[in-house]
N, C-alpha and C positions, 0 to 999 in steps of 0.2 A: 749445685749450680745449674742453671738452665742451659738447656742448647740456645744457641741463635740463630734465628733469623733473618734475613733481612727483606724476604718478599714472600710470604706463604702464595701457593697457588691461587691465582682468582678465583672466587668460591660465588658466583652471582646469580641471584634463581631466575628464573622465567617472569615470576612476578614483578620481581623489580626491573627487568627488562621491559615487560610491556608499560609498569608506570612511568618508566619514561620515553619511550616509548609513546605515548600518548601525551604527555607534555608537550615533545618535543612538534609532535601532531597540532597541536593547541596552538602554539604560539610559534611559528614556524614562519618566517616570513616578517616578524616583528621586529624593529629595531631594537639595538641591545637584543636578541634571545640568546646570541652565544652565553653570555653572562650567566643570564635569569636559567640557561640549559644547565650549565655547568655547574652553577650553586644547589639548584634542584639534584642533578647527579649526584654530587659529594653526601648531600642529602642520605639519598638513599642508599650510596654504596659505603658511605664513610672514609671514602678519597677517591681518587681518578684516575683508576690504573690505564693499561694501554687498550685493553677490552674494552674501556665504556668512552675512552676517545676517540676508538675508531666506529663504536653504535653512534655515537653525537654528530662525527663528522660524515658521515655514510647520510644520516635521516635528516641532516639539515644541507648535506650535499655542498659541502666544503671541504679544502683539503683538509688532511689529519695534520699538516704543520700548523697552521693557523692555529686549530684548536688546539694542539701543541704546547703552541707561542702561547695561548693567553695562560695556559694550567702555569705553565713555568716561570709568568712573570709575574702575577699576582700570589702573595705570601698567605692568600687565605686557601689556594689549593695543596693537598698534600698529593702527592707522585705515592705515597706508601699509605700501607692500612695503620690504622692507630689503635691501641692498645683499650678497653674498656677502660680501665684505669690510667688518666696520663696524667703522670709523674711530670710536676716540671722544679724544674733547681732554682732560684734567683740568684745570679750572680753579678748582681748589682753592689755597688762599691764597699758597702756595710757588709753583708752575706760571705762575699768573695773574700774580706780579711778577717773575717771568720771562721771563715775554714769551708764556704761554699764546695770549692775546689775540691777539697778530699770527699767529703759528701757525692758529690755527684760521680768521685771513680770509684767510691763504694757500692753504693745503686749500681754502676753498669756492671761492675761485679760481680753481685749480688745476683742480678737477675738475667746476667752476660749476654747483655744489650749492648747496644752504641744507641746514638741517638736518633736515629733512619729507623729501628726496627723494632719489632713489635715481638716479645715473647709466644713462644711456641703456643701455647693455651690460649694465644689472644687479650690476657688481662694483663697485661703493663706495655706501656710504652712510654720510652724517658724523650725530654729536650733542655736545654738550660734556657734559661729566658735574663730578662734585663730588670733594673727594678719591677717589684712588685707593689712597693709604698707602703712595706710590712717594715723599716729598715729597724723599729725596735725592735723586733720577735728575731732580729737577723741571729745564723741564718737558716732561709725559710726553703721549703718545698710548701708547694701543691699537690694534691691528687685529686683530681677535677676540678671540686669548689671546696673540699676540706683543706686548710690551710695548717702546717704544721712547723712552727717555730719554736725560737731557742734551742735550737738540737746543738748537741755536742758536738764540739768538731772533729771526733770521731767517728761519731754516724751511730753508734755504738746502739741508739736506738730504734738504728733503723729498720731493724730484724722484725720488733715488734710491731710497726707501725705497717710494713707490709701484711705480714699474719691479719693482720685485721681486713683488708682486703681479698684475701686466699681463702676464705672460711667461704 
């Protein structure tokens, strides 16, 4: 079983600092750039820890709540780093009485995750989601754009399906 995480240390190089960094330079002054700053950031760091909202709000020279406010209110920012591989569960109405539910307490199991956190090696990170509009394959995971249904409601094959990602 893996250890867990739920926040590895900010790990952010100089380079991606100055690319945004110069972004932010670029378009500085523009209506919407908080936006256009922020999606650029996730961009490059692959979420929006406290480190790159307090670079955003320093070089566009606004407080760090505002840019805060908007990371936490829009569902396309993530607060956490995400996994090379994201797992996701559907546990949309077909899925779920199928055993969705056992499935996805095997996964956090398995790779002793929750859904906030991203495996120590950085290659998994779980969430369950809502239909996917797989609901005959039900039920389904994803692992980015590979799509994997009819699983036993044991999960029993979930052993394997991971291994192919770990190689």
């Amino acid at each position: 079983m893996a250890t867990k995480t739920s926040a590895p240390p900010f790990a952010g190089t100089a380079a991606q600092e100055d690319r945004l960094i110069r972004l932010i330079h670029e378009i500085k002054g523009e209506r919407g750039s908080l936006m256009r700053v922020l999606q650029e950031a996730q961009d490059i760091y692959g979420y929006l820890p406290l480190e790159v909202q307090t670079l955003i709000a320093r070089e566009l020279n606004i407080p760090l709540e505002k840019v805060y406010g908007v990371v936490t209110f829009y569902s396309q920012f993530s607060l956490t780093p995400k996994g090379k591989y994201q797992i996701a569960v559907c546990m949309g109405t077909a899925c779920y009485v199928r055993g969705a539910g056992v499935i996805l307490d095997k996964l956090r199991k398995t790779l002793g995750i929750t859904g906030a956190e991203v495996t120590p090696d950085g290659l998994f990170s779980i969430n369950d989601c809502r239909c996917i509009g797989a609901c005959g394959l039900a039920p389904v995971i994803t692992i980015n754009e590979d799509v994997y249904g009819r699983l036993s409601p044991t999960g029993e094959e979930l052993d394997d399906i991971l291994a192919k990602y770990k190689e």
